[in-house]
C-alpha positions in Angstrom: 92.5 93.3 94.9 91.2 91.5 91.9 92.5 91.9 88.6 92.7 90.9 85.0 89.8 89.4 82.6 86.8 87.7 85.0 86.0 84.4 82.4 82.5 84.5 81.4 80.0 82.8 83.6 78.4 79.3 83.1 75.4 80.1 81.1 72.6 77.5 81.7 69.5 78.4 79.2 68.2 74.2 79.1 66.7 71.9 82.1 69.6 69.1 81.6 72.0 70.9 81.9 70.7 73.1 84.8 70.2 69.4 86.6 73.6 69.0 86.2 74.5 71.7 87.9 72.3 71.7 90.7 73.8 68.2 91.2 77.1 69.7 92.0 76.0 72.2 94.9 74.5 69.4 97.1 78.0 68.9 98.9 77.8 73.0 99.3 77.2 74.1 102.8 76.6 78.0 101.5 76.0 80.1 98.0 75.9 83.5 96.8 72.5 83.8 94.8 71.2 86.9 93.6 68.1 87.3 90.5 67.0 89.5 87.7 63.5 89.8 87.3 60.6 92.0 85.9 58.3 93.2 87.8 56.3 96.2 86.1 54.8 94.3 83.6 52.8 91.4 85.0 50.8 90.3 87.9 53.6 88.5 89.3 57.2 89.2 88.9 58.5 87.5 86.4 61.9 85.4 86.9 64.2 85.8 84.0 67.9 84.7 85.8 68.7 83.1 88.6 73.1 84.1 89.3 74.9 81.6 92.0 78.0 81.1 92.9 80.2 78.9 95.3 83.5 78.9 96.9 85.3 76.9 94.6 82.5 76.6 91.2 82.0 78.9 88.6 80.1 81.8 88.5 76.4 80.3 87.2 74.0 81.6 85.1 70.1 80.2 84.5 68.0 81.6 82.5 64.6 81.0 83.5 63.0 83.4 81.3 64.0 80.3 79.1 63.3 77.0 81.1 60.7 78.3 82.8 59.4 76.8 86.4 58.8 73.5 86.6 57.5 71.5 90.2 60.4 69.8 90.8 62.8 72.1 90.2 66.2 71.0 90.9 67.5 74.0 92.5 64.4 73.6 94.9 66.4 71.5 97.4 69.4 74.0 97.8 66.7 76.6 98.3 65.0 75.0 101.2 67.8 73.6 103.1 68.3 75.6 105.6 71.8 74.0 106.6 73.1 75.5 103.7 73.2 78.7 103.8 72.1 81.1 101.0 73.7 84.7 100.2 72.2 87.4 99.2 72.2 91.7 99.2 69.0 93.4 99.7 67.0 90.1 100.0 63.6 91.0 100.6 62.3 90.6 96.7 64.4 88.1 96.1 63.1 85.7 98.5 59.7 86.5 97.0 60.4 85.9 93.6 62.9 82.4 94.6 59.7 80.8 96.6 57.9 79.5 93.3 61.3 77.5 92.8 61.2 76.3 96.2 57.7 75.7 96.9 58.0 77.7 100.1 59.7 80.3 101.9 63.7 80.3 102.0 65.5 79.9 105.2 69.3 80.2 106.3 69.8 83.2 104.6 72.5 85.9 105.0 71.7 89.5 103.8 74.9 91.5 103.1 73.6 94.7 103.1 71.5 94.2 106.2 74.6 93.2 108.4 75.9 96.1 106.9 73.5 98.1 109.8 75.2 95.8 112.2 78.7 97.4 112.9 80.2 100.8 112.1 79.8 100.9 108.3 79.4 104.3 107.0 79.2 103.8 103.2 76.6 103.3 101.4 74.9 100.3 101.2 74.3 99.3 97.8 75.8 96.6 96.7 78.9 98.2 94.6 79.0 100.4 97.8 79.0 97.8 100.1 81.8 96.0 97.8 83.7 99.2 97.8 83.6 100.3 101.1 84.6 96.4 102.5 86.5 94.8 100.3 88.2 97.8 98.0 86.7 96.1 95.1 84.8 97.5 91.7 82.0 96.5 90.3 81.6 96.7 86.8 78.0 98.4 86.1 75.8 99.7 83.2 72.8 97.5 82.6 71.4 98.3 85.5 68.1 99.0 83.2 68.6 96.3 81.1 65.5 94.6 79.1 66.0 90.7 80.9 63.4 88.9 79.1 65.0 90.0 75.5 66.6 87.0 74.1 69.5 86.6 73.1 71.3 87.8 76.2 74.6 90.2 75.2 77.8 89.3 76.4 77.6 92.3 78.6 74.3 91.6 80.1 75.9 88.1 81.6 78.9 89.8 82.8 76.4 92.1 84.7 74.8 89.8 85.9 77.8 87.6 87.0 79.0 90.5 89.0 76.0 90.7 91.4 77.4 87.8 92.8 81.1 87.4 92.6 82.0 89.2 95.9 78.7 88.4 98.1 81.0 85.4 99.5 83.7 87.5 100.4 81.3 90.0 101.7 79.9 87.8 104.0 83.7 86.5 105.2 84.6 90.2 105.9 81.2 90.7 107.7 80.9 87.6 109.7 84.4 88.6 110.7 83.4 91.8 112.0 80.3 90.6 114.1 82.2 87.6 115.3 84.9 90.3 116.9 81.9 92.2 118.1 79.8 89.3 120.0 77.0 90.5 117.1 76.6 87.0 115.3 73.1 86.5 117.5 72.0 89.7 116.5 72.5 88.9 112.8 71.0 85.6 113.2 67.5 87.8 114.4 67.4 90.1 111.6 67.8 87.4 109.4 65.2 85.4 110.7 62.8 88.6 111.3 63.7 89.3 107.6 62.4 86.2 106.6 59.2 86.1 108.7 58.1 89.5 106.9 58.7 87.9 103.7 56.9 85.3 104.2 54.3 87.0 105.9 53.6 89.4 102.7 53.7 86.3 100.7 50.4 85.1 102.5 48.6 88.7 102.4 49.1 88.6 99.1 48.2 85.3 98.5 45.1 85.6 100.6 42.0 88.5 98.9 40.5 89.0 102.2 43.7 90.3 103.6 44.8 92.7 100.6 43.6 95.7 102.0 46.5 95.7 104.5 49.2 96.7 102.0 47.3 98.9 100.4 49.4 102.4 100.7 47.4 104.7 103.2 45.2 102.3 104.9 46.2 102.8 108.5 44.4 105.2 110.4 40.9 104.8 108.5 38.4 103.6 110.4 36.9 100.1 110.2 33.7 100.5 108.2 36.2 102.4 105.3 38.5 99.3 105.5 35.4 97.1 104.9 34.9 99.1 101.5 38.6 99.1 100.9 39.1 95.6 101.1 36.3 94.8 98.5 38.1 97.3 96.2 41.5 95.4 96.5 39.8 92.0 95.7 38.1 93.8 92.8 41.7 95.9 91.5 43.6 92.3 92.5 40.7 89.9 90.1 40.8 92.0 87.2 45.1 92.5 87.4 45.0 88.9 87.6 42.8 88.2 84.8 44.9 91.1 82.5 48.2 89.8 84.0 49.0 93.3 84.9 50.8 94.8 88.4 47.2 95.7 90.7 48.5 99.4 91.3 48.5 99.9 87.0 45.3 99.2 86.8 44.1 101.6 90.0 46.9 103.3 92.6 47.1 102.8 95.9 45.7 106.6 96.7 42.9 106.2 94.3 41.6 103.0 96.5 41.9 105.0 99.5 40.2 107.8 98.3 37.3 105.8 96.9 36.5 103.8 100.3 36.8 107.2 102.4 34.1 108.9 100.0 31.8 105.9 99.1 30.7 107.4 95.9 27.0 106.3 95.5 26.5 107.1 91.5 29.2 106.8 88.5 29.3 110.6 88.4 31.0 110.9 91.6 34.1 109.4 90.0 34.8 112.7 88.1 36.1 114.0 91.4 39.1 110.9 90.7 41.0 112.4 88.3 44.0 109.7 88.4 41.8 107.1 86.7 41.3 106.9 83.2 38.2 107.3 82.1 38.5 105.0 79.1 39.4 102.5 81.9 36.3 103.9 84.2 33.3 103.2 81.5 34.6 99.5 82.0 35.2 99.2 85.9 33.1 101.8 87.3 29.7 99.9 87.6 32.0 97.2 89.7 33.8 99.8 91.6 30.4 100.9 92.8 29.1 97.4 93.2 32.1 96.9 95.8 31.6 100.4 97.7 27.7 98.6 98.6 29.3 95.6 99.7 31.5 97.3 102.0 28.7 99.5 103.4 26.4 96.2 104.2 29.0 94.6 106.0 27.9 94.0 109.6 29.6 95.5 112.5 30.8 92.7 114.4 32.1 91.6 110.7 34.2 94.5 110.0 37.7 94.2 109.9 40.0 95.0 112.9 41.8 98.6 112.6 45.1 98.7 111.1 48.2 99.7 113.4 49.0 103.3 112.9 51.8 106.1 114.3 49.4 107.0 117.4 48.5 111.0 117.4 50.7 112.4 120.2 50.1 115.6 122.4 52.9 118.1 121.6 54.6 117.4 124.9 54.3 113.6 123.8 56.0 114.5 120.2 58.6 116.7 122.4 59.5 113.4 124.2 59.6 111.3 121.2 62.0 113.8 119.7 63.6 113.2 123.1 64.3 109.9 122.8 65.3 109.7 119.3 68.1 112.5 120.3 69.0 109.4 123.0 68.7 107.2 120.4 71.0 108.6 118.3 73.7 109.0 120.3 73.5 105.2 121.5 73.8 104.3 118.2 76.8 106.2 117.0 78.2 105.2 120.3 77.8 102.0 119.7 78.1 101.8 115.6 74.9 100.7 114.7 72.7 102.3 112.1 69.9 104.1 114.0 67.2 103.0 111.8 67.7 99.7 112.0 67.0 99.7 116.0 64.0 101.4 116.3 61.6 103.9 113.7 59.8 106.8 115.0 56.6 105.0 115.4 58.3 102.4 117.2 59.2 105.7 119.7 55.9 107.4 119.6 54.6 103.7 120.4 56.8 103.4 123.3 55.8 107.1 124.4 52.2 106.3 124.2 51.8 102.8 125.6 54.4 104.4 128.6 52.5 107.3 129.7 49.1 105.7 129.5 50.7 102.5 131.2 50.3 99.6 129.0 52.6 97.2 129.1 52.8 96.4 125.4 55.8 94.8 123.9 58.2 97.1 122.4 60.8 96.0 119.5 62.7 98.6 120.8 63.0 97.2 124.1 63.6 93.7 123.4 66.0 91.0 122.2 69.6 92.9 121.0 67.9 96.1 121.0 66.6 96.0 124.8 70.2 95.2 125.2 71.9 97.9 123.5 69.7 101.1 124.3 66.3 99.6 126.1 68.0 100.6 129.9 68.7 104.6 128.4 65.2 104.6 126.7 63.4 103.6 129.7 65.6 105.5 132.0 65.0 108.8 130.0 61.2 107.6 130.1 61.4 107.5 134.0 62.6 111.0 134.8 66.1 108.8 136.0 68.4 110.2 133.4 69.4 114.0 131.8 69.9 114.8 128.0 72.8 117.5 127.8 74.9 118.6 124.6 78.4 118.7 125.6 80.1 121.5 123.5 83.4 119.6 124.3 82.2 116.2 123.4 80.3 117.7 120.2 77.3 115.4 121.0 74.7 114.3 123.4 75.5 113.3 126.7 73.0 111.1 128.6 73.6 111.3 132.2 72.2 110.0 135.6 69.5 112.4 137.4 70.3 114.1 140.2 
């Protein structure tokens, strides 16, 4: 257990000394990093504070809100190396909003709330949680809706921020510990990489106009010649953000979008059925909004864009044997202490449902890599007709057995 008075972090707010610094983690081989940023008030998220730590340094602080980003950032070449190895708790956005500073995705990265899914944790996962739950530890809270671009910072504000950081490298000890005993170390190293790859992959849809449309919140399962329209409205919603500096779903939701490609309004009247826009904001947009509904409507067929993967639309005996499965799965994974959701979602079921009774042999998540491993010789035996699904009142759970 730690205790007494934590010293206050190294605050860096200027680029010598944050040079400095950076000049003492090249002989590092891993750091904790974690950020504060805003990201409901711009186009971008903006990068106020960047928090590492090492084994042996201090606790560091760098306010970016302050020195800004610069293209040769000296941090950039701890971020990229991917033989040291950076990390972090609930990664995803944070890998986003580093890759300015490093010019390009991160790699060698250890998520500590991810390998958290990994073994038989049954906390929760946040990060005091997490902290808690492995290492008996506190985390001191409070300004967890703190105003990060206000300047000057508070006392409190970098002691909160300090904290983020101060146990990730003993959470990553204890937890590499754990999936060492277990053989799991592979299996981290996947979802690591996997996490990075989507990262990196909604980095370049949202870099890219033409591919907007994809993240767009209810866009799978409309049919081509509506995703045509929808993707001139997302370049239009995404031009006009960037030119206001304001987050694309302020301007126009996700819904809203949707709605407007599936009914292809043909006059500015027909907007009065959308009552989630403003109509201040209407009078300015609305003559470009119906501008982009013709272009998606004279796009040619063969130049449409492909259909977006959706849950399939199962049969009721279909859903019955997805529920099935998920019973299975279950099971395997409280067997086996791994959290369920991590192995496989329901559309990755109802996928493996459908592609199996219509027999195509498409590539299942669910059946490959650690996964196949752990549950993919159940699932496709339950699949075949070659196993039985029984509760066992004395066991208190499911019991898979062979078929007779």
């Amino acid at each position: 257990m730690t205790s007494g008075v934590q010293p206050q972090p190294l605050f860096i707010d200027e680029p010598h000394a944050l040079r400095q610094y950076c000049q003492t983690l090249q002989a590092e081989s891993l750091v904790a990093i974690d950020t504060e940023f805003i990201s409901e008030l711009s186009y971008t998220s903006r990068l106020e504070l960047v928090q590492i730590t090492t084994r042996t340094g201090p606790i560091a602080v760098i306010d970016y809100g302050t020195i800004g980003r610069c293209d040769d950032d000296p941090l950039a070449p701890i971020l990229c190396d991917p033989a040291v190895l950076k990390i972090l708790h609930a990664a995803k956005e944070d890998l986003i909003v580093l890759a300015p500073i490093a010019g390009q995705p991160l790699t060698g990265i250890w998520d500590t709330q991810l390998a958290t899914k990994l073994f038989d944790y049954d906390s929760g996962t946040s990060y005091g949680a997490v902290v808690e739950g492995l290492l008996g530890e506190s985390v001191a809270g409070g300004q967890s809706l703190s105003d990060w671009a206000k300047r000057p910072l508070t006392s409190q504000q970098l002691k909160y921020a300090a904290e983020d950081v101060r146990y990730l490298i003993p959470l990553y000890d204890a937890e590499r510990g754990i999936l060492e005993k277990l053989g799991r170390l592979s299996w981290a190293a996947e979802e690591f990489e996997q996490l990075t790859a989507d990262a990196s992959q909604l980095m370049a849809a949202r870099a890219d106009e033409n591919t907007l449309y994809s993240n767009v919140r209810g866009a799978q399962g409309m049919d081509r010649r509506g995703l045509a329209i929808l993707r001139e409205l997302a370049i239009l919603r995404d031009r006009e953000a960037r030119a206001e500096n304001r987050p694309a779903r302020s301007l126009l939701k996700d819904e809203v979008l949707v709605q407007i490609a599936r009914r292809a309004p043909r006059h500015a009247r027909d907007f009065g059925e959308f009552r989630s826009i403003n109509s201040r904001y209407l009078e300015k947009i609305g003559p470009q909004l119906l501008q982009a509904v013709e272009r998606g409507k004279r796009i040619s067929d063969e130049e449409l864009p492909p259909a977006l993967a959706s849950n399939p639309r199962l049969t009721d005996d279909e859903a019955a044997l997805t529920s099935l499965l998920s019973a299975v799965l279950q099971q395997l994974a409280r067997k086996h202490g791994v959290s369920s959701t991590l192995i496989a979602t329901v559309g990755d079921l109802q996928r493996l449902v459908e592609n199996h009774l219509r027999g195509r042999h498409e590539p299942s998540p669910v059946l490959t890599g650690w996964r196949g491993q752990l549950v993919g010789r159940e699932l496709l035996a339950t699949l075949n007709g070659n196993a039985a699904v029984r509760w066992s009142p004395t066991e208190g759970s499911i019991v898979l057995e062979e078929a007779g």
